[in-house]
C-alpha positions, 0 to 999 in steps of 0.5 A: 307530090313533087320534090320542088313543091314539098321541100320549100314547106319543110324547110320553112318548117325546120327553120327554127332550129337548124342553122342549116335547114334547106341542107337538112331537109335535103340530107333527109330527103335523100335519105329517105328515097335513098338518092346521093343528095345532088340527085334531089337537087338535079331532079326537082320534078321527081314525084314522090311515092305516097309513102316516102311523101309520108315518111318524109312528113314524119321525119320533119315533124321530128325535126321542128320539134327540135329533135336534131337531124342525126338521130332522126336519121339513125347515123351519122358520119365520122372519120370516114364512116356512117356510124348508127346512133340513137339518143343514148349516144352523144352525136359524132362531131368533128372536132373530135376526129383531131384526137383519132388522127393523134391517137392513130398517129402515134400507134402507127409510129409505135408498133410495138404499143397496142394496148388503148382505152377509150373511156366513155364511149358512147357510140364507139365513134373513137375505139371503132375508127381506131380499130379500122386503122389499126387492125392489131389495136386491142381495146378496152371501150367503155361507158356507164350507160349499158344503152351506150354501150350497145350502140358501140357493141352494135357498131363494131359489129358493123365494122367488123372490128368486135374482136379487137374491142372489149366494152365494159359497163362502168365509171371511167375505168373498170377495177378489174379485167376478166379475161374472155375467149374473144382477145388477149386482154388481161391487164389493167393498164394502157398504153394509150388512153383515149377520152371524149368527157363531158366537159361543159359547165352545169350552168352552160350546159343548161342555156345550150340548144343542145339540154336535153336534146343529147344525153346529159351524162355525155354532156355535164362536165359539173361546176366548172367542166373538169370534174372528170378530168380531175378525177381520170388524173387520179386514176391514169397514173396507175393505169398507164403505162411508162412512155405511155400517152392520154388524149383529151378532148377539151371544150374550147374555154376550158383548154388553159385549166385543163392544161394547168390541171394536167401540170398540177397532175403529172410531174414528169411528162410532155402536155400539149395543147393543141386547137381544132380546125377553128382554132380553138383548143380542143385537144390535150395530150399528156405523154408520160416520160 
């Protein structure tokens, strides 16, 4: 079957749950027979292979069930690079490249300051990208979820940064280190510490197309978004170093109690709040002075 015929079937299929379904079905074609995506548009006469054709079938059938295009096509971009997801991992978006620019940013002005956590992890889209643009960075990734956790494992692989990153299983922050014969990594206590939280509402949460389309532990920020806030500002204080620095990613209705729960927390640092491309808050930084 020819392109022209078989895409305006699926497109109409997908409709419902993609604001953008004639790119979607698109982006999965070009995937699929392994063409750049202005390829399927220049050549809508191509006919299929009977088993791309099927394929294809399959891959739609995912996606008008609601299962969002990212995970039916096993990756997805951020920071310049195609990470490999699965549905154990929140899929990269990117808002949360503002807070790897800052993150990079700051170690490129400080040299002498490599030591980063990233906590909750996920796909390792944050600790990755830091990695490949700083090649001394040692980090610490780590997640709750051991699924979570070999996605990441599997992307710094991928990107040949393994040996610049540790992952541990646990909640937030690990009580301990044990050092390994793979890096230097010793001490409990960063110099950067990097955190995409869960930060929607329970109640928010659940009236979002995205319940149970993603992992809800990535997603579940408790009664009013900032349970993990409040608890990470329990425990960076004693986890960071002087002069050190935490970026935040914040939801974009939360930034103003994020950033009094950040004053309430710290007495003497610098805390800003700065917005996305959208203009809207996303991202808090709390340098320590």
């Amino acid at each position: 079957m020819k392109i022209q015929a078989l895409l305006p079937a699926a497109v109409h299929k997908i409709e419902t749950f993609s604001d953008t379904p004639q790119l979607d079905a698109q982006v999965l074609l070009a995937h699929i027979i392994q063409k750049p995506r202005a390829w399927i548009m220049a050549h809508p006469e191509y006919d299929m292979e009977i088993e791309e054709q099927a394929q294809f079938n399959i891959a739609v059938i995912k996606l008008s069930a609601g299962e969002p295009l990212p995970y039916v096509l096993g990756k997805w971009e951020f920071f310049g690079l195609e990470f490999d997801i699965t549905k154990d991992v929140l899929i990269p978006r990117p808002e949360t490249e503002l807070l790897v620019e800052k993150a990079i940013n700051w170690l490129q002005a400080n040299p002498d300051r490599r030591a980063v956590a990233d906590i909750g992890t996920g796909s390792g889209a944050i600790a990755v990208s830091i990695a490949k643009h700083i090649p001394d960075a040692r980090i610490i990734a780590t997640d709750i979820s051991p699924a979570a956790l070999e996605v990441a494992k599997h992307n710094a692989e991928k990107f040949n940064v393994q040996d610049q990153i540790e992952f541990v299983e646990c909640d937030l922050l690990p009580g301990s280190i044990v050092q390994d014969q793979r890096s230097d990594l010793t001490a409990f206590t960063f110099d950067l510490v990097c955190s995409n939280p869960p930060y929607i509402s329970s109640d928010t949460l659940r009236g979002l197309p995205i319940f149970g389309r993603e992992p809800i532990l990535a997603l579940d920020g408790g009664t009013d978004g900032l349970d993990i806030y409040r608890r990470l500002f329990k425990l960076l204080p004693n986890s960071i170093m002087p002069y050190g620095i935490i970026l935040l990613e914040t939801e974009a209705t939360l930034g103003i109690q994020a950033l009094n729960l950040a004053y309430d927390s710290f007495s003497d640092a610098s805390i800003h709040l700065y917005q996305d491309l959208a203009g809207h808050d996303r991202l808090l930084e709390i340098m320590l002075l």
